[in-house]
C-alpha positions as CSV (number, residue, x, y, z in Angstrom):
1,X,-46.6,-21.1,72.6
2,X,-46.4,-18.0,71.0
3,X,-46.8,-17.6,66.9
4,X,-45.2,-15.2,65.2
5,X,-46.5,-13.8,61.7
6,X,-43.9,-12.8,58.9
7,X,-45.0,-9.4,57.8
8,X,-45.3,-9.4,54.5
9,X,-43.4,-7.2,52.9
10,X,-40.4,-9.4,54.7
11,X,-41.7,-12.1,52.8
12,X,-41.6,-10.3,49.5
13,X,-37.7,-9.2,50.0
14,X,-36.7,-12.4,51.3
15,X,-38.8,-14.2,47.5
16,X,-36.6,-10.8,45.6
17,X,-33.4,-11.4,46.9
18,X,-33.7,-15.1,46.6
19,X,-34.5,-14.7,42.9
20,X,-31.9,-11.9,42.3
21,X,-29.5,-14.3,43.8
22,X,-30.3,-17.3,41.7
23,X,-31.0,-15.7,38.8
24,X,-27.6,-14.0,37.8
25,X,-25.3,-17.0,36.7
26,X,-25.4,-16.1,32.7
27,X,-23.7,-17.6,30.0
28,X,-22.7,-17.9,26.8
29,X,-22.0,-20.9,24.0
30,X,-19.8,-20.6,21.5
31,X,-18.7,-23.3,18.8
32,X,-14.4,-23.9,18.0
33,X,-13.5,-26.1,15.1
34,X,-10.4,-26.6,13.5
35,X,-12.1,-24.6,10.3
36,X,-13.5,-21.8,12.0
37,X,-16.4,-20.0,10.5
38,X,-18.6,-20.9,8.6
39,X,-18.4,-24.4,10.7
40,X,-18.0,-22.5,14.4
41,X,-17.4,-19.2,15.7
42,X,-14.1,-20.1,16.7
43,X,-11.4,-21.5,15.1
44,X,-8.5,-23.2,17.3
45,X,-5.8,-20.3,16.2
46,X,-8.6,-17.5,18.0
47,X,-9.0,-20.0,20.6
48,X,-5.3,-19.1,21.3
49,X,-6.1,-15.2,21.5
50,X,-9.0,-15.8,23.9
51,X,-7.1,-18.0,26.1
52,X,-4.3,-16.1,26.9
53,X,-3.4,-15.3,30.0
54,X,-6.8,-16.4,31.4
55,X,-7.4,-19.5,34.2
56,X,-10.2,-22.0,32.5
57,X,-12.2,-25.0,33.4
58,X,-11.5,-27.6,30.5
59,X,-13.8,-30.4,30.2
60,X,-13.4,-33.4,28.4
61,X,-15.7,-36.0,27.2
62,X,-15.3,-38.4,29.3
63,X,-16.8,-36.2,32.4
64,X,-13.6,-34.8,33.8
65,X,-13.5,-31.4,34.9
66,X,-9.6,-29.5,35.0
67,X,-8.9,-26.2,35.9
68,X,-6.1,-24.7,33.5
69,X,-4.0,-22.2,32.8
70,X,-1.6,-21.6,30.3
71,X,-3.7,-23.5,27.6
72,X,-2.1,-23.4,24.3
73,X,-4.3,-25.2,21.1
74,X,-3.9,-26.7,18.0
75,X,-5.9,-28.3,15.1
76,X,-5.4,-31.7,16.7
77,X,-3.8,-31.5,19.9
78,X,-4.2,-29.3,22.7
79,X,-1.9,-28.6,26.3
80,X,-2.3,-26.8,29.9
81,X,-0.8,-26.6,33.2
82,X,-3.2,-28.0,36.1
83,X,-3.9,-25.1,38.2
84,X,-4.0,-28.1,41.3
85,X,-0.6,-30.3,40.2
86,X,1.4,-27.5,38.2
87,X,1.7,-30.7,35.7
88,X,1.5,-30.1,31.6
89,X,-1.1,-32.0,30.1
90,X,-1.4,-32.6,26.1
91,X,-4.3,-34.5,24.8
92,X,-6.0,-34.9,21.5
93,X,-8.3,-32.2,20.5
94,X,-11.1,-34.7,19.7
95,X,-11.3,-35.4,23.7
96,X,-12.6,-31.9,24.3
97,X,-15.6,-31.1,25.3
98,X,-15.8,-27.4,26.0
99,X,-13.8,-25.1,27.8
100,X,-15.7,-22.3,30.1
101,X,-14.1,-18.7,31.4
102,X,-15.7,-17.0,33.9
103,X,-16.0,-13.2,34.3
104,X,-16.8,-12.2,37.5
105,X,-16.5,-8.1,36.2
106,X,-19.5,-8.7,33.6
107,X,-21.1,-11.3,35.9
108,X,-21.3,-8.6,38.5
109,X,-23.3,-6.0,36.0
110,X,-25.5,-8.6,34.8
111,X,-26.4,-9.2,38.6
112,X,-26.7,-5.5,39.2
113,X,-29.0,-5.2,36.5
114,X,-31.4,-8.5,37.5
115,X,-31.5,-7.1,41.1
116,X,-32.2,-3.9,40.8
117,X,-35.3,-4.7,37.9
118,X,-36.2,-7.2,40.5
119,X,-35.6,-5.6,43.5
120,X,-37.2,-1.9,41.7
121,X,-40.4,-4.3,41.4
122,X,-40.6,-5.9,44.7
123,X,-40.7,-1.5,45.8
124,X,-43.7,-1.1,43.8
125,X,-45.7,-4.1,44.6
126,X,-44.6,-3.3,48.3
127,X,-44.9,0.4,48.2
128,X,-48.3,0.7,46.2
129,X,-49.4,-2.5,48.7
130,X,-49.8,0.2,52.1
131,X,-52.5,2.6,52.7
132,X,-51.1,5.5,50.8
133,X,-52.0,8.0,53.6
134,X,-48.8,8.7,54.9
135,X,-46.1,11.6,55.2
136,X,-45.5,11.2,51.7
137,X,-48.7,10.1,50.3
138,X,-48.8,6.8,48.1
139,X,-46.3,8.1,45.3
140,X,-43.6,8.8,48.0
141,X,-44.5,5.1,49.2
142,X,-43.8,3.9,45.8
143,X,-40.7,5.9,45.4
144,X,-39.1,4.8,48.8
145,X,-40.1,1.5,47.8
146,X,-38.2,1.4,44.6
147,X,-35.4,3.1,46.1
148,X,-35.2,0.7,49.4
149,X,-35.9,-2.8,47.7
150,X,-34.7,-2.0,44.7
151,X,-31.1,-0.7,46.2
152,X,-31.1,-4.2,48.4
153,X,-32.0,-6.3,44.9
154,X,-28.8,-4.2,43.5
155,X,-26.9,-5.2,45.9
156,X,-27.8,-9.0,46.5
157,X,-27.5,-8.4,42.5
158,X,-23.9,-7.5,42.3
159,X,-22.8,-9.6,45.0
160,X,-24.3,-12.7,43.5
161,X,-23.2,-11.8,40.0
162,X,-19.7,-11.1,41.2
163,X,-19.6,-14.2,42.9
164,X,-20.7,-16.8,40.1
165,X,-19.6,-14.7,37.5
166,X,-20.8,-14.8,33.6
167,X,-19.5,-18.2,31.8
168,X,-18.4,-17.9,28.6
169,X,-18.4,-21.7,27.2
170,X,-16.8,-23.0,24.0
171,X,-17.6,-26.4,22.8
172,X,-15.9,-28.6,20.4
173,X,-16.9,-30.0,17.7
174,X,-15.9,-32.8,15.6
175,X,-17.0,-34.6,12.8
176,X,-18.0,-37.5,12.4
177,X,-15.6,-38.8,10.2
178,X,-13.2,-38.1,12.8
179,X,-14.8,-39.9,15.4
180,X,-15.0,-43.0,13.1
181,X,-11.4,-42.6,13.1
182,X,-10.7,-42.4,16.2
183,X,-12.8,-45.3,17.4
184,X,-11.5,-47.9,14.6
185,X,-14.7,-48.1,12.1
């Protein structure tokens, strides 16, 4: 039975592009309230702006996950179509837990940029790893390291990024008061 040893350096890309590809899924929390700032970042009327036009994941607090579009928001109520049934929806405000919007544009730059600092570092370590008497001497090594890994990290980068996309999350908050209210204290 024969054994065959993994070089490396294949080791090292395989440990880069694992990494670039895990590591690209970025995000962002924002806080909506009814008030706005100083309370929250958003207030429900620039909820409105951000929404428009744009498909959403809503989730409420009870666990359940929608995908939306055509979400329109108030200070106590809030409505969508269901991307799945084409049905309207309304539902208090107080039920919301956040709503997330993905970009798969800026998701796909912040990939880009994780892969190629990983991938650029992977062509050092690899490059400055070998015996530095070649053609191009160790520097060259270096160099076509950083240009070799580091164009694959790019590239696992983007493709990653693109594909989970940056999520920008906006949570709801209510008061305490208003939960009281709602629960019949």
């Amino acid at each position: 039975m024969k054994h065959y040893r993994i070089p490396r350096w294949l080791k090292l890309i395989a440990l880069l592009s694992g990494l670039a590809a895990f590591s690209t899924g970025c995000s962002s929390t924002y806080t909506v309230s009814s008030t706005g700032k100083p309370d929250a970042e958003f207030s429900h009327q620039e909820m409105i702006e951000e929404l428009a036009g744009r498909d959403v994941t809503i989730e409420l607090k009870d666990g359940i996950s929608i995908l939306a579009k055509e979400v329109k928001i108030s200070n106590d109520s809030a409505s969508w179509v269901d991307v799945s049934t084409t049905e309207r929806t309304n539902v208090a405000t107080s039920v919301i837990k956040k709503i997330v919007i993905k970009s798969h544009g800026i998701g796909a730059l912040e990939g880009m940029g994780i892969g190629i600092l990983i991938g650029g570092t992977g062509g050092i370590i690899l490059g400055s790893s070998g015996s530095g008497g070649g053609t191009f001497g160790r520097e060259g090594a270096i160099a076509m390291g950083v240009i070799v890994v580091g164009g694959a990290g790019l590239v696992v980068g983007l493709i990653s990024g693109a594909t989970i996309g940056h999520s920008y999350e906006y949570e709801y908050q209510t008061t305490e008061q208003n939960d009281s209210l709602q629960n019949g204290k």
